[in-house]
N, C-alpha and C positions, 0 to 999 in steps of 0.2 A: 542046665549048666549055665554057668555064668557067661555072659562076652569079654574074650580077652583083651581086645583090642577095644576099649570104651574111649571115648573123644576125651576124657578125664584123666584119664592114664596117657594116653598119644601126647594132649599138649601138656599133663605135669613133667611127663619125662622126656620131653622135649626140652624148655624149660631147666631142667634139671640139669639134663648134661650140658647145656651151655653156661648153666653159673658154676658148673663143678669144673671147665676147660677154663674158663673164664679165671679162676678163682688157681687153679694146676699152674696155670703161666706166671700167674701173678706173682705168688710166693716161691715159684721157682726162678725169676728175676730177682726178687729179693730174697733171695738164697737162703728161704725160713723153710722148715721141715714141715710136710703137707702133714702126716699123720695122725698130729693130735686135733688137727680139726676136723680131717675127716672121720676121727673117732666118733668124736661130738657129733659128727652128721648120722652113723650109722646108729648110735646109741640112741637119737632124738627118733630114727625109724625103727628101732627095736621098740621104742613106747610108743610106738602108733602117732606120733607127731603131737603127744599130749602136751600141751604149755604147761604144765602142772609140773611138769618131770626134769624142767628145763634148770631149776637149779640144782635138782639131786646130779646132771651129769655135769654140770657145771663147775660146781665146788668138789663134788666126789671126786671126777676126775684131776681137777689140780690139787686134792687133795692122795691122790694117788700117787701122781708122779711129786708130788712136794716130799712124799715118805722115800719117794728114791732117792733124794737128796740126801734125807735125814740119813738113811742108812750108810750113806757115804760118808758122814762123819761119825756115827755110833759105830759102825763097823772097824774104823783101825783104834779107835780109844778100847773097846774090851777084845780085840785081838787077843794083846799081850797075856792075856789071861783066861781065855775060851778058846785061844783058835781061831782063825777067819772064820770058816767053815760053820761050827758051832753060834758065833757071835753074829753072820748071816743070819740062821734057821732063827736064833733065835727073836733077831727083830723082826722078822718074816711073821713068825708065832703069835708075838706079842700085835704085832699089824692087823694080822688076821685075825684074830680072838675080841680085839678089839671092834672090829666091824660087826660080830657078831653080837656082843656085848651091848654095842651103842648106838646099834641101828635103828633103833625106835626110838633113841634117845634126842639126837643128833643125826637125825636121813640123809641130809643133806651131803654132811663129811664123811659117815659112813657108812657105804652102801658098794654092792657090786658091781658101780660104776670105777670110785677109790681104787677095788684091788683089779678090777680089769687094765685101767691107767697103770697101775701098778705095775702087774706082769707084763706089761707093754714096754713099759719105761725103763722098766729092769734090762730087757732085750736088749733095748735101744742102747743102752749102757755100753753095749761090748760093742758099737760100732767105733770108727775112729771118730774123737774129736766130740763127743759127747756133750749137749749143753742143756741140759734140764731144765734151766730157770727161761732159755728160749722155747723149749717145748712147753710150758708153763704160760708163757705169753700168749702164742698161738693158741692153745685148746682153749682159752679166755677170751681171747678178741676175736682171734678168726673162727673158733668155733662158735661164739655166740652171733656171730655176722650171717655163718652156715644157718645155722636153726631162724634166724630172723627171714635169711633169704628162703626156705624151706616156708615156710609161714607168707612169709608174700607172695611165691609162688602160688601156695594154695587159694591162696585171694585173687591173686589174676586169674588161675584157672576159672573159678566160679563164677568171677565177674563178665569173661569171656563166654563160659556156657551159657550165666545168666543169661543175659544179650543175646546169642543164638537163641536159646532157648523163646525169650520175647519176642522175638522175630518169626520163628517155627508158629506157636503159639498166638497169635495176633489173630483177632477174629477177623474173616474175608471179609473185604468191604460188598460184596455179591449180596452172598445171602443174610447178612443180619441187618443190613441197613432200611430202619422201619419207614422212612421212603419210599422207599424201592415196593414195598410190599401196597404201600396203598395207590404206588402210583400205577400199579396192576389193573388196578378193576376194582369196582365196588364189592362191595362187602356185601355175600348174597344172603345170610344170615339175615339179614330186618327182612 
């Protein structure tokens, strides 16, 4: 069985929770909404912390809540004519079909990333005072700051263990120092 408690895991989430308090105060003094960066945080550790994946949640996700926006103006223009209700589902449909549609096409913009932001943002909608295009901002700057700091975390870790690790490791100056061996005693071998 594995060790739980690895010196790797201690100082990352060590580390961790101090850029996430860090990071919690900051944009709760500037009275910006933490969620869509901490999305970006939890989705960049759904991919296993792949840099590869770092624009599918990036774009996907402002391209998720950008369609909540959309639907706020396509939704009262075909009201008149479908129903709210109806004229919902159906950009909802056409959202989703699309992701499916043009997901090998286009990864980036649509992907499960998109309609996660999506149904996030949708949520978000029904709180008071709703600002999309600042939820927008955030999952872009402050989440890509998250996955940078996520990423340099993981470099301090290593750089840290490295270092222990070289220190652990470091051959005793005792017994390998070929000094030491001849200043022993002759060599009974001749």
């Amino acid at each position: 069985m594995k060790k739980v408690f690895t010196g790797r895991n201690v100082l990352f989430g060590f580390f961790l929770v101090a850029f996430i308090i860090v990071f919690e105060i900051v944009l709760e003094r500037l009275k910006l909404p933490a969620w869509p960066a901490f999305m970006v945080m939890i989705c960049f550790f759904i991919e296993r912390e792949d840099p590869g994946s770092i624009s599918r949640i990036l774009v996907g996700g402002l391209a998720g809540i950008g369609s909540v926006v959309l639907l706020g103006h396509v939704e009262p223009v075909l009201a008149p004519y479908l129903g709210a209700e109806a004229s919902k589902l159906l950009f909802i449909g056409i959202f989703v079909y699309s992701i499916v549609l043009f997901k090998d096409a286009l990864p980036p913009v649509f992907n499960t990333f998109a309609f996660l932001f999506f149904l996030v943002a949708s949520i978000a909608t029904r709180a008071p005072n709703p600002e999309p295009y600042v939820w927008m901002g955030v999952e872009i700057v402050v989440g890509g700051i998250f996955i940078v700091g996520i990423l340099g975390i993981n470099r301090l870790v290593d750089a840290v263990l490295d270092e222990e690790n070289a220190v652990e490791t470091a051959p005793s100056v005792e017994s390998s120092s070929p000094v030491e061996k001849t200043a022993q005693g002759p060599d009974l071998e001749n």
